[in-house]
N, C-alpha and C positions, 0 to 999 in steps of 0.2 A: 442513432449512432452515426450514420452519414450524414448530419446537420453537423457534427464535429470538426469533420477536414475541412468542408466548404467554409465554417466558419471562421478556423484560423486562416484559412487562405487569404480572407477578406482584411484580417487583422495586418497580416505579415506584408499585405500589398499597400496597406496604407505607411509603408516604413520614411516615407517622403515628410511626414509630419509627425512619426511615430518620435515616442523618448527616447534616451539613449540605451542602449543596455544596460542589462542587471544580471549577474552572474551571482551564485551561491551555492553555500554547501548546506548540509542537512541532517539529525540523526532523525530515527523514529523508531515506531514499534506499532503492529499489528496483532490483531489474533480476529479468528472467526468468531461468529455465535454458537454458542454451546448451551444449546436448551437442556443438556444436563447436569449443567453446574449451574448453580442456582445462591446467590449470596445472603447474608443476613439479611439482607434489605428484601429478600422476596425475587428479586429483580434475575433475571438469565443472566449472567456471565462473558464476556467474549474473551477467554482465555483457550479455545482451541486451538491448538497449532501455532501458540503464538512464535512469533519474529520480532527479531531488531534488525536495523540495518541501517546505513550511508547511503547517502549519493550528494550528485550535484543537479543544477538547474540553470537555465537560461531564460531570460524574461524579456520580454519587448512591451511598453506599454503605448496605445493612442488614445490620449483622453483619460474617460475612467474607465478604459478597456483597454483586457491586454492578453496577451499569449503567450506558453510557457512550455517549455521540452526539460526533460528531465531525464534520469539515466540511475539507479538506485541498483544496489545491492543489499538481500536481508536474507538471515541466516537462524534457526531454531534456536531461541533463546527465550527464558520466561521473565527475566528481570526487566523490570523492576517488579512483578506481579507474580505470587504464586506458581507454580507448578500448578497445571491442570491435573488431577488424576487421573490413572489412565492404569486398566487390569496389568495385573502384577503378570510384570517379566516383559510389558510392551516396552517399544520405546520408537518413538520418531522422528525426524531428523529433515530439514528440508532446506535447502538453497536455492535463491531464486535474484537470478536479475531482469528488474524491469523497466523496461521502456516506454515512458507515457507523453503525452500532449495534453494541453488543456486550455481552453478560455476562459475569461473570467471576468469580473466587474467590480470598481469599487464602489461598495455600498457607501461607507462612509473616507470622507480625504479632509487631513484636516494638514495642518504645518507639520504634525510630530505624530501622528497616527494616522494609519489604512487598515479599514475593515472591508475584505473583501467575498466573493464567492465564487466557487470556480465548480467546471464540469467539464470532465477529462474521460478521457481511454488509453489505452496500451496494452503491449502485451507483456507479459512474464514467460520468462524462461528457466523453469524450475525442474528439480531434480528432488525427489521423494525416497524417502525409503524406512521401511517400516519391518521391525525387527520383534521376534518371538524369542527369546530365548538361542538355539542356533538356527531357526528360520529366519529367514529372512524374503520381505518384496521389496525390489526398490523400481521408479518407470521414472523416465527422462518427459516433458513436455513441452508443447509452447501454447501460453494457454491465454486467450484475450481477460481483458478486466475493462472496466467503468466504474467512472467514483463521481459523485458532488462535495464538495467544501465548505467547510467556511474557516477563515481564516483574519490574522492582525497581523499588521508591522507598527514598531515602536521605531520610528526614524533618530540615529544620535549622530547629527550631522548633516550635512549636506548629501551625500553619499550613502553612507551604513547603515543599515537597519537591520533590529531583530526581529526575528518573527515567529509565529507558529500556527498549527492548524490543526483542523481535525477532519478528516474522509470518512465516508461511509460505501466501502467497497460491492460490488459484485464481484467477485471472481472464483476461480475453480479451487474446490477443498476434495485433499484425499481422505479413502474412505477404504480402509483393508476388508474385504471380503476373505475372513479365515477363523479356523475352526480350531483353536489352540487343544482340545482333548480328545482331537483325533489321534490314532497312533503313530499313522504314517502320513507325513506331511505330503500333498498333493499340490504342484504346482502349476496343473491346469485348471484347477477350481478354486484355487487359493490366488486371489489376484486385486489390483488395486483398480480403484473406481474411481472417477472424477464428478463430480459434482457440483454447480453456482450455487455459493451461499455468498449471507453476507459477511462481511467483514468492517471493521471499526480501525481507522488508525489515527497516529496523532504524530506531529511531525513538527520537531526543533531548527532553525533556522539562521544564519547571518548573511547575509545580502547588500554587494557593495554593486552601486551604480556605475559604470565606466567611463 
């Protein structure tokens, strides 16, 4: 994780020969692994705690190396993908905005296409809350993450490009520690837990050169 900043430091100082800017904006969607939902295919699931969300990004390339800041907001949504199930009368609910860094490299550079691979940190600033019926927990955090990539641009023009990608997360999933058929709901032993799992996301793109 501290091979991170030094690296971009390295990128950002080369701006004397670096490209020009690339600014763009982004949708996406996220969800954890969920070794209890389990698909036709056999296969686990990452439909826990899924999210959508926006943001935008800043690109600097040198070479086929580059470095990239980005600034997202994502919010409890299950679309496009199922409803995870989840015991009757739950429900969960989560906001988070995240702040990341990441370097990166192109694997392939052609006139009209970039395949590349990136490896990033940041943190999240998220808000939880998980609901019984009328109990309720909810906890405020700021929680570190790590991701690798892999990703493409389809260039349409000099300037613009589409693009997309897909991360494979570490970061913090919550985990209600509560006992719905107790009588009396107990809120020092009824509480929420944080835990690094992983996480899958995949993330839509337009990106113009300045």
């Amino acid at each position: 994780m501290r091979l991170l900043p030094a690296a971009l430091l390295l990128v950002l100082l080369g701006t004397a020969v670096a490209e020009p800017i690339t600014v763009g904006a982004r949708v996406g969607g996220y969800g954890f692994r969920n070794p209890d939902s389990v698909g036709d295919n056999g296969h686990v699931a990452w439909d826990e705690c899924r999210m959508n969300g926006l943001g935008v990004f800043v690109r600097r390339g040198l070479g086929r190396f580059f470095a990239e800041g980005g600034a997202d907001v994502y919010f409890s949504e299950s679309f496009p993908l199922p409803a995870a199930d989840l015991a009757s009368g739950d429900r969960q609910d989560r906001l988070s905005g995240l702040v990341t860094v990441a370097v990166g490299a192109n694997l392939v550079r052609t006139k009209h296409f970039v395949g590349y691979a990136q490896l990033g940190a940041g943190l999240e600033l998220t808000q939880f809350r998980f609901s019984h019926g009328e109990d309720e927990l909810e906890d405020q955090r700021a929680l570190p993450l790590g991701f690798v990539g892999l990703g493409g641009e389809l260039r349409l023009g000099d300037r613009t490009s589409l693009g997309a990608n897909l991360r494979a997360h570490v970061m913090g999933n919550f985990d209600a520690a509560y006992q719905p058929d107790r009588e009396v709901w107990d809120p020092m032993s009824d509480h929420l837990e944080v835990r690094p799992e992983a996480a899958a996301q995949g993330q839509f793109y337009v990106a113009y050169q300045l």
